[in-house]
Rosetta silent file (secondary structure, phi, psi, omega in degrees, C-alpha in Angstrom):
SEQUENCE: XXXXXXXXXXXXXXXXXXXXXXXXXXXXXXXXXXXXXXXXXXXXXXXXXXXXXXXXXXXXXXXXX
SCORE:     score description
SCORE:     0.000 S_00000001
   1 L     0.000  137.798 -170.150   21.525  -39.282   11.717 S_00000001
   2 L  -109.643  173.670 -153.825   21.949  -36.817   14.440 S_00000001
   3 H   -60.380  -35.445 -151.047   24.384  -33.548   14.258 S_00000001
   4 H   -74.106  -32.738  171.570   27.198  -34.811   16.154 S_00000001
   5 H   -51.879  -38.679 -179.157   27.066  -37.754   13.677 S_00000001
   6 H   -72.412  -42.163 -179.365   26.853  -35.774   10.517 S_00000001
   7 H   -88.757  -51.625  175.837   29.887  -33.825   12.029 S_00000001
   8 H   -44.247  -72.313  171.218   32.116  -36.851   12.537 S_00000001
   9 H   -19.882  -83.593  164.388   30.901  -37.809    9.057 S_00000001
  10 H   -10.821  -74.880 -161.257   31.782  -34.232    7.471 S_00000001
  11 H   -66.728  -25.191  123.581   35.365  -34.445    9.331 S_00000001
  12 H     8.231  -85.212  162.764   35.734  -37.848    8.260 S_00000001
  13 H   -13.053  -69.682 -176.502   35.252  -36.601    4.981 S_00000001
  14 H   -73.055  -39.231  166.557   37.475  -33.685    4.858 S_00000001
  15 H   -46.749  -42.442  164.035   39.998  -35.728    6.112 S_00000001
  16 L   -83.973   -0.589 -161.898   39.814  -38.435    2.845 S_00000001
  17 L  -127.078  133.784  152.912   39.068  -35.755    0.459 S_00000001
  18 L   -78.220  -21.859  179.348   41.163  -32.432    0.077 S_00000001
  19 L   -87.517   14.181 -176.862   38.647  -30.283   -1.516 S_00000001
  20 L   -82.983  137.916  160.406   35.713  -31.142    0.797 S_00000001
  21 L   -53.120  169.186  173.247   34.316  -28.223    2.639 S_00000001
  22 L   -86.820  170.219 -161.735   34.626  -27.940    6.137 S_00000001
  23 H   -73.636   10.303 -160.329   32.451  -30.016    8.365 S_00000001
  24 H  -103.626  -20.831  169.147   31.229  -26.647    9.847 S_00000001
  25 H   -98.277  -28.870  172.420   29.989  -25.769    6.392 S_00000001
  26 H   -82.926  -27.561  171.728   28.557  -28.589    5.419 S_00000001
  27 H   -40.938  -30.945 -138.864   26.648  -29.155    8.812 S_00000001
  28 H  -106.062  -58.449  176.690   25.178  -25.844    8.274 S_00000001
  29 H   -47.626  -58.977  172.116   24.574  -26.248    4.844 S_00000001
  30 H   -70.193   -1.190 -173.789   22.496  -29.513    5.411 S_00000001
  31 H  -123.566   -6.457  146.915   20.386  -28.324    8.439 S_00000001
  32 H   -77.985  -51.728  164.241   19.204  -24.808    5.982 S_00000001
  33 L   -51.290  -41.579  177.464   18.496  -27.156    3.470 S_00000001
  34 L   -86.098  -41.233 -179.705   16.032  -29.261    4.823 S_00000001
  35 L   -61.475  -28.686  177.618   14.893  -26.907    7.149 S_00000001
  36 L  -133.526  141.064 -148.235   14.309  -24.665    3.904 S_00000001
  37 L  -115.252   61.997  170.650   13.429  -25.521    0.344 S_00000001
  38 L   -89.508  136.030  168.733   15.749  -22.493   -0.933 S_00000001
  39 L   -69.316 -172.641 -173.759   17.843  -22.805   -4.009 S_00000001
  40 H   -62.895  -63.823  169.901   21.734  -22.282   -4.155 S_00000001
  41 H   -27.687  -70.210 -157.158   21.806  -18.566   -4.158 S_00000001
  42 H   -71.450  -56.224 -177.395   19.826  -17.920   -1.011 S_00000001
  43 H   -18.589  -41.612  158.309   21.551  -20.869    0.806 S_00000001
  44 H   -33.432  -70.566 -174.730   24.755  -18.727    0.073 S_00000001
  45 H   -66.650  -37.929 -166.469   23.214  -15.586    1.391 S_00000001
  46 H   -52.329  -58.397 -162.774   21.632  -17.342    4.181 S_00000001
  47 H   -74.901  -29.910  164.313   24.662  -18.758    5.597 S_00000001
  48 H   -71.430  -14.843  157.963   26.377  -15.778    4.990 S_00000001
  49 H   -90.778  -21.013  152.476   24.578  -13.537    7.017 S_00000001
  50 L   -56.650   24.633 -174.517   24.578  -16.576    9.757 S_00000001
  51 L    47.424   15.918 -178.773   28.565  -15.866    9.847 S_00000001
  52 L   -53.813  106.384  149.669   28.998  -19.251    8.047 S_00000001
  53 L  -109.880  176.402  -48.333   32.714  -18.814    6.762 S_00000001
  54 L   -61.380  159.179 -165.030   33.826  -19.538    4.379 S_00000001
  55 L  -111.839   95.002  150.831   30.735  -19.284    1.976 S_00000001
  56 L   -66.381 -175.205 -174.786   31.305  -20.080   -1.104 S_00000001
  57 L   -91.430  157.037 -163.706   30.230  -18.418   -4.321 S_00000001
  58 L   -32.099  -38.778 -165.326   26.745  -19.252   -5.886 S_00000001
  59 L   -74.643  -58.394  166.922   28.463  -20.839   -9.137 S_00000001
  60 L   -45.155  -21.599 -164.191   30.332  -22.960   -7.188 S_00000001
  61 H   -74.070  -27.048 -171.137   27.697  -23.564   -4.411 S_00000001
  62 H   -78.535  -11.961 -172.242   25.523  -25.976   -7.389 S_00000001
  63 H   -77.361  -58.880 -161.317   28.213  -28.784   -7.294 S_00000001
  64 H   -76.088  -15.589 -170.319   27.546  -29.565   -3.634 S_00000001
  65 L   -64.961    0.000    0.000   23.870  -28.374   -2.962 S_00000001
């Protein structure tokens, strides 16, 4: 699936769901994960020093990872 698909997906998404992240966070989120075999924590920090807002927090970060 290529990004601009994955972002239509995402917005898609956010659109049926109210608590779904934004597609700009999950896009992000899914292209450090594979690209990196990092647990929830650094995925957090990661994106947060990439300017990812908003980031959520770690505890929260295990429902979606």
């Amino acid at each position: 699936m290529s990004v601009s698909e994955q972002r239509y997906e995402a917005v898609r998404a956010v659109l049926a769901v109210a608590h779904q992240m934004p597609a700009e966070v999950e896009v992000a989120l899914v292209e450090t994960r594979r690209a990196h075999p990092w647990g929830p924590r650094r995925l957090v920090f990661e994106l947060a020093k990439a300017g990812v807002e908003p980031v959520l927090h770690e505890d929260s970060d295990g429902v979606w990872v």
